[in-house]
Residue, then its C-alpha position, 0 to 999 in steps of 0.5 A: x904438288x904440295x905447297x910448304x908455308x915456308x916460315x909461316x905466310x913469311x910473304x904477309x907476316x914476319x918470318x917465323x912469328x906467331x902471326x905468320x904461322x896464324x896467317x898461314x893457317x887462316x890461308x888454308x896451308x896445311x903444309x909448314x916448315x919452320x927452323x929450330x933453335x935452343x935456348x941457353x936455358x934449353x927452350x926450343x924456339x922457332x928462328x932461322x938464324x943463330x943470331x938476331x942481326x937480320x930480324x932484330x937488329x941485335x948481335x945476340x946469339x940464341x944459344x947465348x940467351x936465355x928464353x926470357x932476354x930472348x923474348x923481349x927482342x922483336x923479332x918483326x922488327x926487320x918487316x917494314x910492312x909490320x914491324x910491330x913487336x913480336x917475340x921469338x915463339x917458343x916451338x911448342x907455341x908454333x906447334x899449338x897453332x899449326x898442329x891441330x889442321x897440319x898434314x906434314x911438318x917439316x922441322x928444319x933443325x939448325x945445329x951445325x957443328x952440334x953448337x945444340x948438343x942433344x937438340x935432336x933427342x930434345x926435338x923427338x921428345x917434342x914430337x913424339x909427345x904429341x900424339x900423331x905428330x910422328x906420322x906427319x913430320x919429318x927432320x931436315x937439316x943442312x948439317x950432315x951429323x945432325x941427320x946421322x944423330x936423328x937416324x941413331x935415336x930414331x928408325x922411325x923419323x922421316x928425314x930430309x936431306x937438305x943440299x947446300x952449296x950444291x951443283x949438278x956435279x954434286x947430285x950423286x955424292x948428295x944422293x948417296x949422302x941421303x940414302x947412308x942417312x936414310x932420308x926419304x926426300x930431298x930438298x934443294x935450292x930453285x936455281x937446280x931444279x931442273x927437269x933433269x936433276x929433279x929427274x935423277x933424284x926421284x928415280x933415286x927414290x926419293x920425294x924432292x921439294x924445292x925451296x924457296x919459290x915466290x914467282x907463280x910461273x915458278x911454281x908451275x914449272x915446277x909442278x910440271x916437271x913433277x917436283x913434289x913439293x915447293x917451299x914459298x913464302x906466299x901460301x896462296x902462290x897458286x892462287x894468285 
């Protein structure tokens, strides 16, 4: 079962910055996943949320800023722990770090309803640039249309289904949802990850990992049920 620094060390670090994917690695993760925005000005940048509320208590939207109004927020402000200033990365950056030791990227693109239109011809370009990175990443997505644009421009791209809102009921239409787009894994919220549902989706053919996982004798759990993967914010959950 493969451990995923969800947003970087985000336990140790602030989520998504510099020092926390600088941290993961320093903790031996080889496994990441991060969420890509765009920039007014067209920069692809690592962020979870579309604005800044939560993490620099700002109301700036990033599709509104452009990159350099964008890296003067700080974007640790909201980690008591270390709230020392640190600036949204641009996803070059992250990947400059992460890159050189990953074995499987996981890039969460945020666009729902296509408020980044183009963002998945951009985020290929990034990818296949950089040679090898193809073979080790795939796209997750909550938005549905994001997923069906990525199939269209690549057949290649390892996809994701990622479940929002879901319940037991919903598995099936979710899992027929993931297979019209393609997608070779499933990711799903901890409260559905049961032996049964987990079960139902691998027979179905595809690799699940749950997110977000923070209590070891979760991860564990999890691990004996046969989840592939876990999303958590302490790289060294296993460990600990």
């Amino acid at each position: 079962m493969r451990v995923i620094a969800h947003r970087g060390a985000s336990g140790y670090a602030p989520e998504n910055t510099l020092k926390a994917f600088r941290l993961a690695v320093e903790m031996g993760a080889a496994d990441h996943e991060f969420d890509v925005h765009r920039t007014r000005d067209g920069v692809l940048v690592v962020h979870h949320d579309f604005d800044l509320k939560r993490t620099a208590g700002s109301p700036a939207r990033i599709a509104e800023l452009a990159y350099p109004e964008l890296a003067k927020l700080n974007a640790a402000a909201h980690f008591t722990a270390d709230p020392a200033f640190q600036p949204v990365p641009r996803l070059d950056e992250v990947l400059d770090v992460i890159g050189p030791t990953a074995r499987w990227l996981n890039f969460e693109v945020k666009n729902d309803g296509n408020v980044y239109p183009g963002i998945e011809r951009e985020a290929l370009a990034c990818i296949a640039g950089r040679p090898g990175m193809l073979g080790r990443s795939l796209v997750s997505s909550f938005d549905h249309g994001t997923l069906e644009r990525f199939r269209a421009l690549s057949p290649e791209i390892r996809l994701a289904y990622l479940g929002h809102g879901l319940s037991t009921v919903l598995l099936a239409p979710a899992i027929r949802k993931a297979r019209a787009v393609g997608a070779v894994n499933f990711h799903m919220a901890l409260r559905l990850a049961f032996r049964t549902n987990v079960g139902l989706i691998k027979r179905a053919g595809f690799e699940v990992c749950i997110y977000t996982v923070n209590e070891k004798k979760d991860a564990l759990r999890l691990r004996e049920i046969g989840v592939d993967g876990i999303f958590s914010n302490y790289p060294d959950i296993l460990e600990k």
